[in-house]
PDB file of N, CA, C and O in Angstrom:
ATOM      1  N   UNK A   1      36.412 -47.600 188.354  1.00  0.00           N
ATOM      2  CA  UNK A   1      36.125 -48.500 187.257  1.00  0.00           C
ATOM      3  C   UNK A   1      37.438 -48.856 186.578  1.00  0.00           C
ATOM      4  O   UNK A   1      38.265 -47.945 186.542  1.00  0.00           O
ATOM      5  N   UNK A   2      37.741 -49.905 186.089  1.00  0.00           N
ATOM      6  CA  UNK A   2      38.885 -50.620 185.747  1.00  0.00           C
ATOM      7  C   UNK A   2      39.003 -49.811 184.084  1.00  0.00           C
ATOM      8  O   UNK A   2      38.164 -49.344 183.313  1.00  0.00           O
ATOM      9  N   UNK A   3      40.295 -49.931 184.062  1.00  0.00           N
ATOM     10  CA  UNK A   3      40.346 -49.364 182.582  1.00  0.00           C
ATOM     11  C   UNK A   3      39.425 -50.330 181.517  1.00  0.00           C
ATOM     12  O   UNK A   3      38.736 -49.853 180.615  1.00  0.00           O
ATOM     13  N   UNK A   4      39.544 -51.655 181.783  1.00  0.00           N
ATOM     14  CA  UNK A   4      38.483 -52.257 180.637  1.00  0.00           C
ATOM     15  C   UNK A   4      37.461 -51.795 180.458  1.00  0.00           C
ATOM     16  O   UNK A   4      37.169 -51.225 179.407  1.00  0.00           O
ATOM     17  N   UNK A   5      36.674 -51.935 181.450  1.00  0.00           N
ATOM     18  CA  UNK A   5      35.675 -51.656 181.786  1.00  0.00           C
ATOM     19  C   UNK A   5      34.617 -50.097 181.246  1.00  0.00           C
ATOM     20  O   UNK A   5      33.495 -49.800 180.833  1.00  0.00           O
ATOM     21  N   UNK A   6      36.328 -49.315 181.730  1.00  0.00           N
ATOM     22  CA  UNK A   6      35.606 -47.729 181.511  1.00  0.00           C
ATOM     23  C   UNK A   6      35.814 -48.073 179.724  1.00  0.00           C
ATOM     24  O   UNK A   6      34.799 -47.788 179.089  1.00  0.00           O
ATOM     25  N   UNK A   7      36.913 -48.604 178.921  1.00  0.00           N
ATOM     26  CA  UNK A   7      36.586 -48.905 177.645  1.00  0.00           C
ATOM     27  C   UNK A   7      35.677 -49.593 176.819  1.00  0.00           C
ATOM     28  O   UNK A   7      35.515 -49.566 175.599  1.00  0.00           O
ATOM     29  N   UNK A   8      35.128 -50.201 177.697  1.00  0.00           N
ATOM     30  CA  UNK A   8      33.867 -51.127 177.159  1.00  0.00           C
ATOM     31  C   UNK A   8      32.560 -50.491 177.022  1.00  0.00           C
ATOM     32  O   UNK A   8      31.735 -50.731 176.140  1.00  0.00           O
ATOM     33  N   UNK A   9      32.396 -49.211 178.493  1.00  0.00           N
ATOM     34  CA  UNK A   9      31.402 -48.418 178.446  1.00  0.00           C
ATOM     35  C   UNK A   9      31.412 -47.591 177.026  1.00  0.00           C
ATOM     36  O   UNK A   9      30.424 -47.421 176.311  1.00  0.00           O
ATOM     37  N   UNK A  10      32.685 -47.135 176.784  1.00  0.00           N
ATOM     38  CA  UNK A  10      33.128 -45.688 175.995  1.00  0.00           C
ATOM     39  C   UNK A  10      32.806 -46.239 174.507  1.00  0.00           C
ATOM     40  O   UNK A  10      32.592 -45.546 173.512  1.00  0.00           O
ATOM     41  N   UNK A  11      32.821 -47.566 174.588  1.00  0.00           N
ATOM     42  CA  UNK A  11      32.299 -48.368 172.821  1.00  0.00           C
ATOM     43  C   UNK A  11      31.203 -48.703 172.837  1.00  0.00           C
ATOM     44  O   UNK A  11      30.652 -48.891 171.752  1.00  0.00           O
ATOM     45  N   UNK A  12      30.561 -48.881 173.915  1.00  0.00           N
ATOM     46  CA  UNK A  12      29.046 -48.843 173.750  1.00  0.00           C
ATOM     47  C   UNK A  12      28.475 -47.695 173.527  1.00  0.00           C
ATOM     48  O   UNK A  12      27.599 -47.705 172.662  1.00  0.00           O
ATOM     49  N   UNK A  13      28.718 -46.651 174.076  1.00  0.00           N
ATOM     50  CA  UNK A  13      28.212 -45.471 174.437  1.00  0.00           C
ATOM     51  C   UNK A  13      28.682 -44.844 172.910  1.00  0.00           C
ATOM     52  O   UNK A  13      27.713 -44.341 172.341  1.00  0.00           O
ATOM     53  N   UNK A  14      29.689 -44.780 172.286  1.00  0.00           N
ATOM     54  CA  UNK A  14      29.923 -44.479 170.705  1.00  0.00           C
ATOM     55  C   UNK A  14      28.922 -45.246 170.076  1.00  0.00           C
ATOM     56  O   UNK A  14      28.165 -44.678 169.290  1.00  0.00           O
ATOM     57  N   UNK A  15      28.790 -46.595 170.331  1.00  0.00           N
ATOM     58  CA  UNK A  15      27.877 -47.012 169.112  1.00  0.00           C
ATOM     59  C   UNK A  15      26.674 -46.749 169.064  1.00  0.00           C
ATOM     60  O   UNK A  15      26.072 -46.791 167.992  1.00  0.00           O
ATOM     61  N   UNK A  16      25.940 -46.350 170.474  1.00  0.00           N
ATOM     62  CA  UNK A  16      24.478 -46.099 170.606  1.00  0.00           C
ATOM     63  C   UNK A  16      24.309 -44.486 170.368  1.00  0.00           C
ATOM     64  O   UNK A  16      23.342 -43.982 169.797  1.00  0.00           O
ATOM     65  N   UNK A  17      25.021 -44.028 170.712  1.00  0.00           N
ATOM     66  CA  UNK A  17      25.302 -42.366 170.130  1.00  0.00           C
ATOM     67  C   UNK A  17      25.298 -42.665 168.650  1.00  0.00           C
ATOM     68  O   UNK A  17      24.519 -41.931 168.042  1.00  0.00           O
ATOM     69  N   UNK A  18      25.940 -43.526 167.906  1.00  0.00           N
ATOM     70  CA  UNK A  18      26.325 -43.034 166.415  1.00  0.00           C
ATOM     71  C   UNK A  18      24.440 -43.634 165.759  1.00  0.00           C
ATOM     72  O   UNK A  18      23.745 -42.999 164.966  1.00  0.00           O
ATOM     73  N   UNK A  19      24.139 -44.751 166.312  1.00  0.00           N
ATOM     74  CA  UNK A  19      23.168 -45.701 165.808  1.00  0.00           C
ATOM     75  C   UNK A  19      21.780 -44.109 166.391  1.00  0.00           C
ATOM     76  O   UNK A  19      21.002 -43.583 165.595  1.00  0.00           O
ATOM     77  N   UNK A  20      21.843 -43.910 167.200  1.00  0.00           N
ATOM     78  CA  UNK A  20      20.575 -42.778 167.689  1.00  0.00           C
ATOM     79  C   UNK A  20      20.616 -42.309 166.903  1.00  0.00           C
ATOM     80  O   UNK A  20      19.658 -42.490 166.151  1.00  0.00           O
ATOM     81  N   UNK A  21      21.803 -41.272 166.392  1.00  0.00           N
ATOM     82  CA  UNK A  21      22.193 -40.249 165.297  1.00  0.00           C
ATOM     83  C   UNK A  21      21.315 -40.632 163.931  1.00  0.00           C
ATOM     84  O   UNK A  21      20.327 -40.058 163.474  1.00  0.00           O
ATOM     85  N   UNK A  22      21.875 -41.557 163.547  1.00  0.00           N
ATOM     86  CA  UNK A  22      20.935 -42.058 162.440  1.00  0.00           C
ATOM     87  C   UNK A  22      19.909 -42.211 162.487  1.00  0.00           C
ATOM     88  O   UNK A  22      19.377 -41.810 161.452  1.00  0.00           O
ATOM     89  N   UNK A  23      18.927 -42.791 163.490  1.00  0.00           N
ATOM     90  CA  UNK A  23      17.704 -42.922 163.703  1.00  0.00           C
ATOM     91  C   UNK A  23      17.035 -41.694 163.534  1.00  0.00           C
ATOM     92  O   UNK A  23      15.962 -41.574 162.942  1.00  0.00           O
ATOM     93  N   UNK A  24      17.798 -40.609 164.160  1.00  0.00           N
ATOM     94  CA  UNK A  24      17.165 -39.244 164.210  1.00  0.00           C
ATOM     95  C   UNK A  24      17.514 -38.509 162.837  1.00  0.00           C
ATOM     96  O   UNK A  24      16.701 -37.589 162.755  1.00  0.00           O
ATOM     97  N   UNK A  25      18.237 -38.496 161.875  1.00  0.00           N
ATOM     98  CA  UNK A  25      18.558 -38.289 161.135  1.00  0.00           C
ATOM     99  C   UNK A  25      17.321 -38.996 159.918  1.00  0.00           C
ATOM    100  O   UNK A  25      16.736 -38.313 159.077  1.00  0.00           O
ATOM    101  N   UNK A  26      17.187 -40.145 160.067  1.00  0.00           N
ATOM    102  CA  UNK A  26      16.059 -40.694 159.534  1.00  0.00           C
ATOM    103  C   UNK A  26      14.501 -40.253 159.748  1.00  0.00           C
ATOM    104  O   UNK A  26      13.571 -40.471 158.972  1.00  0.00           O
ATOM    105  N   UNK A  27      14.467 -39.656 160.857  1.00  0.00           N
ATOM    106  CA  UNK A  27      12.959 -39.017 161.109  1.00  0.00           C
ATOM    107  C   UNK A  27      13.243 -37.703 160.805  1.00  0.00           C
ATOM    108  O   UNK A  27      12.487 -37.105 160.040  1.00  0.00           O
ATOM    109  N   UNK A  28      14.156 -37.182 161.250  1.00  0.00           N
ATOM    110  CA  UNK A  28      14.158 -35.943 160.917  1.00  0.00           C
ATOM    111  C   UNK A  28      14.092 -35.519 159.204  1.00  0.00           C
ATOM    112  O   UNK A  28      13.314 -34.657 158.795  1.00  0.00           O
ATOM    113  N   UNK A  29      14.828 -36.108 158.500  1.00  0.00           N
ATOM    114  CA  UNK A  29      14.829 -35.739 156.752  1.00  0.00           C
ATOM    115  C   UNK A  29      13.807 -36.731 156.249  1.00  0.00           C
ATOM    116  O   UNK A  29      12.838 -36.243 155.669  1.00  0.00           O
ATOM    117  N   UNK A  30      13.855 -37.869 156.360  1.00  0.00           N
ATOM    118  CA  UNK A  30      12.569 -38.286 155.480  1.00  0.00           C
ATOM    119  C   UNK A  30      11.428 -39.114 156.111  1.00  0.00           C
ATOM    120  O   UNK A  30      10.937 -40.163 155.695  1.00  0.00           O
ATOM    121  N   UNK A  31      11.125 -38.404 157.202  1.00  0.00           N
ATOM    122  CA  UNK A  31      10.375 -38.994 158.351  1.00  0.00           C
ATOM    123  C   UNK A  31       9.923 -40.454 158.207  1.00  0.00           C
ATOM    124  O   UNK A  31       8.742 -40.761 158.043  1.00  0.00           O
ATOM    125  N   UNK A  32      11.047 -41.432 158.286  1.00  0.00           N
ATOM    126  CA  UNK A  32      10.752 -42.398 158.393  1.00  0.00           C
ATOM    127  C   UNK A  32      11.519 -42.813 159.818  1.00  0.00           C
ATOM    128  O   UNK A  32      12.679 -42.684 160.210  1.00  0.00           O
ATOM    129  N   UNK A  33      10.181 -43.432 160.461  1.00  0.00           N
ATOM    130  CA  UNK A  33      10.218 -44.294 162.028  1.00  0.00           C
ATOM    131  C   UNK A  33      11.303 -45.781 161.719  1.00  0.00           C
ATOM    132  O   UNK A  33      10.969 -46.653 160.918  1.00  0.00           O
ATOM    133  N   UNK A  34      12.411 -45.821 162.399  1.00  0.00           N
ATOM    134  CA  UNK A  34      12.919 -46.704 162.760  1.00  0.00           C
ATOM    135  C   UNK A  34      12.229 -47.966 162.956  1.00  0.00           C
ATOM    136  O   UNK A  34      11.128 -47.991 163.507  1.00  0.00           O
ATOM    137  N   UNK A  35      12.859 -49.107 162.503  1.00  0.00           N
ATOM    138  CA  UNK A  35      12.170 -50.388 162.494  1.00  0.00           C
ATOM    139  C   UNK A  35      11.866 -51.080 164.115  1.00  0.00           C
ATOM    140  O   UNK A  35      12.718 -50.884 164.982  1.00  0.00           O
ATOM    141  N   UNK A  36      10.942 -51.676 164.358  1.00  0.00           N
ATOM    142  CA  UNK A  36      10.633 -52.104 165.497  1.00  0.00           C
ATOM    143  C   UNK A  36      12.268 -52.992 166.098  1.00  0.00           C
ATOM    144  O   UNK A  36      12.846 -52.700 167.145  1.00  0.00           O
ATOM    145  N   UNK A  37      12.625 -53.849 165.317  1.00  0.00           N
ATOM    146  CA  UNK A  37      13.876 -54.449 165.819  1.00  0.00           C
ATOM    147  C   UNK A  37      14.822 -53.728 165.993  1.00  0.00           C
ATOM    148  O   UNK A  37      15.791 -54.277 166.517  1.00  0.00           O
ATOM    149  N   UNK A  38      14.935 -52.473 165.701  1.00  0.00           N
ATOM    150  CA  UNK A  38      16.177 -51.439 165.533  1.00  0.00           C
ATOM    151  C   UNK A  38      16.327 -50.957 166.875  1.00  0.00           C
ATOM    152  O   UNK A  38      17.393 -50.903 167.489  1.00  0.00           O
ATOM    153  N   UNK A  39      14.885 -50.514 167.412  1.00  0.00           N
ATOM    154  CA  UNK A  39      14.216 -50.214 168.480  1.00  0.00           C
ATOM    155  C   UNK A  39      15.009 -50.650 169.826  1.00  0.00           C
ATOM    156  O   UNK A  39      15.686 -50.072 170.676  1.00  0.00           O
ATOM    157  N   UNK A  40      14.422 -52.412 169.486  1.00  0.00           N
ATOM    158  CA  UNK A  40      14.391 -53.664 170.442  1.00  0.00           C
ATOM    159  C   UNK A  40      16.271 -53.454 170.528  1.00  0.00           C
ATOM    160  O   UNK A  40      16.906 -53.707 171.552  1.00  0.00           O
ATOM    161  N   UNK A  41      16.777 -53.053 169.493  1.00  0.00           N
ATOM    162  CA  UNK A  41      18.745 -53.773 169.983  1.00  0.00           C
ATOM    163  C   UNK A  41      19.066 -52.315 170.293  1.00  0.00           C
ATOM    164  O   UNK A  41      20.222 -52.036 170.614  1.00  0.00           O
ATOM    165  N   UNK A  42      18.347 -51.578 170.239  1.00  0.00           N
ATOM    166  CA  UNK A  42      19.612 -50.310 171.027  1.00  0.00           C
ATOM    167  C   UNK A  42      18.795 -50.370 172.540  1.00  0.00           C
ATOM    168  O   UNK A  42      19.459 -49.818 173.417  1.00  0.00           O
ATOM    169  N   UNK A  43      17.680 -50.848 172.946  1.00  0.00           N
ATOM    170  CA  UNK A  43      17.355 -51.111 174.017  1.00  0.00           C
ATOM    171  C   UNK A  43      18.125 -51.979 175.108  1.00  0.00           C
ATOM    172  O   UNK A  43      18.631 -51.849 176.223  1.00  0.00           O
ATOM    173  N   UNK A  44      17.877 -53.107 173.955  1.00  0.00           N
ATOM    174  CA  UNK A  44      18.991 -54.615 174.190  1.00  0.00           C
ATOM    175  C   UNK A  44      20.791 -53.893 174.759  1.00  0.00           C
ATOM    176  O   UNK A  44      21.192 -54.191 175.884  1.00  0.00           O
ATOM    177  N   UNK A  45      21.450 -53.210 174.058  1.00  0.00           N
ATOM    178  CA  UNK A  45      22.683 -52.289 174.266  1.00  0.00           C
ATOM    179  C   UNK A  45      22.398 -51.520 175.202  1.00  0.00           C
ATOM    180  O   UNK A  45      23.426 -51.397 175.867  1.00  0.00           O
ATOM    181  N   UNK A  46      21.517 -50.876 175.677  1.00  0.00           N
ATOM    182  CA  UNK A  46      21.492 -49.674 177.087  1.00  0.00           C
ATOM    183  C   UNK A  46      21.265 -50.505 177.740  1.00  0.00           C
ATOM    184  O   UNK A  46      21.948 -50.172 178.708  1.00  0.00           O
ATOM    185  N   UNK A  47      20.633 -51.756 178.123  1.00  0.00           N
ATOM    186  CA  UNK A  47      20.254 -52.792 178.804  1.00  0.00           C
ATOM    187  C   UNK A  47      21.478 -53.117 179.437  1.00  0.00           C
ATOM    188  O   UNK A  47      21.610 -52.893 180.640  1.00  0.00           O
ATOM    189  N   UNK A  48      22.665 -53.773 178.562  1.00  0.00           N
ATOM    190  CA  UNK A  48      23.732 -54.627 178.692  1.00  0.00           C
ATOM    191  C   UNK A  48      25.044 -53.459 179.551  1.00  0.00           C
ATOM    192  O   UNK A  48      25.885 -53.715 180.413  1.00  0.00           O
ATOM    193  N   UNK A  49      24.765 -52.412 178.967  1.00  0.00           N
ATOM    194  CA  UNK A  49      25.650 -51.109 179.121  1.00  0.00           C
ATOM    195  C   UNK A  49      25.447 -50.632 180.702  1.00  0.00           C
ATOM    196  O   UNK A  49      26.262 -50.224 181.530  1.00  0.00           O
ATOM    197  N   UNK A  50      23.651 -50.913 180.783  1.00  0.00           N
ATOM    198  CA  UNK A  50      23.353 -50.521 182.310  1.00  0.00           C
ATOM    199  C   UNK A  50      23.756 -51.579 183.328  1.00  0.00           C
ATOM    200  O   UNK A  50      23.891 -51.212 184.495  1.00  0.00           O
ATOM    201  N   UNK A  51      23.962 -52.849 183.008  1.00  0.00           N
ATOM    202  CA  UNK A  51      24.231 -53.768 183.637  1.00  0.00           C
ATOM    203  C   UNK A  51      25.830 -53.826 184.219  1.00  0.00           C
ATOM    204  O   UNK A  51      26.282 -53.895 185.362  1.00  0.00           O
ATOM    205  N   UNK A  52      26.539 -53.758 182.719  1.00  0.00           N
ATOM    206  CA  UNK A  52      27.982 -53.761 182.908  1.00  0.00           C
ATOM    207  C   UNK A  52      28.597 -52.294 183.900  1.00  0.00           C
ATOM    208  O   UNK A  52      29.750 -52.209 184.323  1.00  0.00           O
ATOM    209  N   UNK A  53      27.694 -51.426 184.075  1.00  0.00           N
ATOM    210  CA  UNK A  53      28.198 -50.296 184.768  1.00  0.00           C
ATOM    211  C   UNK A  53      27.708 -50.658 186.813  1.00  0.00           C
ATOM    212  O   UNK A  53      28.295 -50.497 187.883  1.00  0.00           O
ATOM    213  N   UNK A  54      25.946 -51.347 186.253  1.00  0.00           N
ATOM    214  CA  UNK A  54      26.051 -51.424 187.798  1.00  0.00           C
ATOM    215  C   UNK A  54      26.517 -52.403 187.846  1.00  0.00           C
ATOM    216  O   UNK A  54      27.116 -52.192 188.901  1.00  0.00           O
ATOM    217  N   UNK A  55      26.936 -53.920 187.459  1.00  0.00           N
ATOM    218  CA  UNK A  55      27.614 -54.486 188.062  1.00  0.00           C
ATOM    219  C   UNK A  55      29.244 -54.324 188.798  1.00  0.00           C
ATOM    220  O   UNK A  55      29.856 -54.842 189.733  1.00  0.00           O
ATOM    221  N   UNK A  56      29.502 -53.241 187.712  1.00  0.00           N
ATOM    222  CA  UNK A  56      31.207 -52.747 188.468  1.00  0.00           C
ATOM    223  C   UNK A  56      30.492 -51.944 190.093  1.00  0.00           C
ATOM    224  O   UNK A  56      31.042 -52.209 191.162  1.00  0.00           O
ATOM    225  N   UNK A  57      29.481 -51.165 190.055  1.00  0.00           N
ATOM    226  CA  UNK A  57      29.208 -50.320 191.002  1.00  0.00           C
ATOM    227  C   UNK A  57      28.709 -51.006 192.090  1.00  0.00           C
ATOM    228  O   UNK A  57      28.727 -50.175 192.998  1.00  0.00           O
ATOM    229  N   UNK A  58      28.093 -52.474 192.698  1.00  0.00           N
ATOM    230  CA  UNK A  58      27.523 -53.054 193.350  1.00  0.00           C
ATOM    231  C   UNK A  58      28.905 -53.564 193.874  1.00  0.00           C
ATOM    232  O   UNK A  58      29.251 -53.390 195.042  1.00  0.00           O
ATOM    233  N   UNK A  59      29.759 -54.275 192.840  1.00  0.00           N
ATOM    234  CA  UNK A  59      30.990 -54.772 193.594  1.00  0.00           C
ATOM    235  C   UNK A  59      31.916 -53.950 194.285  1.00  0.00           C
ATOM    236  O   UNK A  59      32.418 -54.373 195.327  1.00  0.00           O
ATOM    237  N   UNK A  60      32.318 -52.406 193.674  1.00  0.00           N
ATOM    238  CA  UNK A  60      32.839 -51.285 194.118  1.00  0.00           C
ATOM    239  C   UNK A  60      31.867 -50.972 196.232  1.00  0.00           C
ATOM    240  O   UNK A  60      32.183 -50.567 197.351  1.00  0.00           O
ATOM    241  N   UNK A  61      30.901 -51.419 195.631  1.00  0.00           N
ATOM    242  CA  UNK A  61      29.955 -50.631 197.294  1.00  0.00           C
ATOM    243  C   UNK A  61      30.310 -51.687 197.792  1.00  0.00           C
ATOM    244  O   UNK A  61      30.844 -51.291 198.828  1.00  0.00           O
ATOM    245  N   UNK A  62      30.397 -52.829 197.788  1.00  0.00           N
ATOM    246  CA  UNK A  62      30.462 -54.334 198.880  1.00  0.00           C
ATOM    247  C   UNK A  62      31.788 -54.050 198.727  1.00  0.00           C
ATOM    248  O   UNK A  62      32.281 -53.534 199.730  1.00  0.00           O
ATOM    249  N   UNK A  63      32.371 -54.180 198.004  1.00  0.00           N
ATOM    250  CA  UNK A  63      33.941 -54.139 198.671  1.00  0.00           C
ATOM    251  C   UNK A  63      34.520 -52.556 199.890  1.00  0.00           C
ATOM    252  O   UNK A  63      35.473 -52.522 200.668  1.00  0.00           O
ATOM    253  N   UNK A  64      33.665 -51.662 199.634  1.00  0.00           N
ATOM    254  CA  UNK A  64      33.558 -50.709 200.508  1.00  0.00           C
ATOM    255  C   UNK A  64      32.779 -50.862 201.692  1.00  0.00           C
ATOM    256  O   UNK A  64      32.864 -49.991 202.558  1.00  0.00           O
ATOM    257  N   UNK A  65      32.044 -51.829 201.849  1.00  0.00           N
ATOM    258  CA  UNK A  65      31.465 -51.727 203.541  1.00  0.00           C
ATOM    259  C   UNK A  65      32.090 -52.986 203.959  1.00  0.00           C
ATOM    260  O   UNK A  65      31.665 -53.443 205.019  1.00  0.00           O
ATOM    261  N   UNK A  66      33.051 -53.673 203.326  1.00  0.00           N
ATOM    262  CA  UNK A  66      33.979 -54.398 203.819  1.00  0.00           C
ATOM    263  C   UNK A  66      34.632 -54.095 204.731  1.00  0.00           C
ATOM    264  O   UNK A  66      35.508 -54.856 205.143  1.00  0.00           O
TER     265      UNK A  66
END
């Protein structure tokens, strides 16, 4: 994985770590459930995060049975 790349993962992966944290932090002390849209964009972010990783990994395998 290209250094961008592995940096692009490593800021997603901080922000959905820090944004979970809170979520859980929020149920846990004053049990309040996260908003449905809150939901929908850290989905939206593992979505984009899963994409940007297999797309490096699909091009990594085709350029290997090259």
């Amino acid at each position: 994985m290209s250094q961008t790349k592995r940096e692009q993962v490593i800021s997603h992966l901080r922000y959905l770590r820090q944004e979970l944290r809170e979520m859980h932090l929020g149920i846990k002390e004053d049990d309040l459930f996260p908003e449905p849209g809150e939901l929908r964009g850290i989905i939206a972010q593992l979505e984009a995060l899963l994409e940007l990783v297999e797309g490096n990994t699909r091009i990594q395998s085709n350029s290997k049975a090259s």
